[in-house]
N, C-alpha and C positions, 0 to 999 in steps of 0.2 A: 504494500500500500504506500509506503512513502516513497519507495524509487518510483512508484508511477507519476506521485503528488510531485516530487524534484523535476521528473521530464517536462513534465506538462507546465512546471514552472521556469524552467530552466526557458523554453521558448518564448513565452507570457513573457517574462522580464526580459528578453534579447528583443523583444518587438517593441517592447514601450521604450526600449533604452537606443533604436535604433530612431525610433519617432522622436523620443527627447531631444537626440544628437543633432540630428540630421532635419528636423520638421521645427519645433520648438522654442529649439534654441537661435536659432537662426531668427526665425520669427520675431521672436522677442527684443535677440543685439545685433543685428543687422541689417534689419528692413523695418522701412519708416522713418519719417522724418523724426518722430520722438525718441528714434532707436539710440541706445549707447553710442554705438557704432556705425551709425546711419551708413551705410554702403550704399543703398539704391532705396529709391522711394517707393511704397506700397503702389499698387496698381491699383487702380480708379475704380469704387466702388467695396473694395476689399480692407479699407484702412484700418476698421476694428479687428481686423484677425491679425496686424503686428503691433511694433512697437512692446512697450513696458505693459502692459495693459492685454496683452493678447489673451484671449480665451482659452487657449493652446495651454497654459499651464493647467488651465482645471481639468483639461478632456487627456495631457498626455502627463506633464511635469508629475503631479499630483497621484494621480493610479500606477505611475511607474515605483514611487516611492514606496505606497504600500505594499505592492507588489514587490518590490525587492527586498524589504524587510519580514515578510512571508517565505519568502527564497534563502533568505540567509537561516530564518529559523527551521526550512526542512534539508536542508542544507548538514546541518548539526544534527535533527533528527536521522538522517542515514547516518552520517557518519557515525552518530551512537550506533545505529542500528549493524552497521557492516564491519566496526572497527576499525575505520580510517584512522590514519596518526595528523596530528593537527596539522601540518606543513599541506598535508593532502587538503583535509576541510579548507582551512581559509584560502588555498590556493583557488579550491571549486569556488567557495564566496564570494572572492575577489573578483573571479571570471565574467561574474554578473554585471562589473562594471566598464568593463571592456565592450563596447559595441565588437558585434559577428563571433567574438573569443566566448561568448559562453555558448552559442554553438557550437563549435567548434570541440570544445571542452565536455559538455555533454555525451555527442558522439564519442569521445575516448573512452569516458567512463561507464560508459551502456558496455562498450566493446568490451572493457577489462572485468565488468562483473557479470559477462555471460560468459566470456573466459572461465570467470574463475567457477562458478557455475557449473562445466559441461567437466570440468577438469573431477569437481566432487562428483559431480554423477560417474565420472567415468571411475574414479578412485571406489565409490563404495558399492558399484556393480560387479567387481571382480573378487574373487573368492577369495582369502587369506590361503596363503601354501601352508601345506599341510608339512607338518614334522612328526619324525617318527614311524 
């Protein structure tokens, strides 16, 4: 149950965090004349979706957070649950704030705990040799 809860969260937070990065943030310090950073002016009609003010943090900023702090706590849930050594946990944790790397990072770890998986089924399907 919790490796399903971490997958399905590992994507959830790599989407909001890609939105934050890339949609967002931008929005907010880069476009519009009210921006931080003004680089280019909002497009005619569109002014309330940038600047300081944009709506974008409520719909991406805002559920990314929670979202990620739900991530970090089943995060620590497997790793209770599998026996990670902390170096592993916060590395996965940390992955989360990496845009496309906690893809990335997911995929590994599915890989290595079906590994390790087929490896016990294979270990406790063969018979102990016989002595004597």
């Amino acid at each position: 149950m919790s490796f399903a809860l971490y997958r399905v969260l590992a994507y959830v937070t790599g989407v909001f965090l890609i939105g934050l990065v890339f949609v967002a943030m931008p929005a907010r310090y880069l476009v519009g004349e009210s921006s931080m950073f003004a680089l280019f002016g909002a497009p005619q009609g569109w002014e309330h979706w940038f600047g300081p003010d944009t709506p974008l943090v409520m719909y991406i900023t805002l559920p990314h957070g929670y979202v990620y702090m739900a991530y970090v706590l089943v995060v620590i849930w497997v790793a209770l649950d599998r026996r990670w050594g902390a170096g592993r946990t916060l590395g996965v944790a940390l992955s989360g704030t990496i845009p496309v790397l906690g893809f990335v990072i997911e995929r590994r770890i599915v890989k290595q705990e079906q590994a390790k998986g087929e490896a016990a089924a294979e270990g406790g399907s063969q018979e102990p040799a016989r002595t004597g």
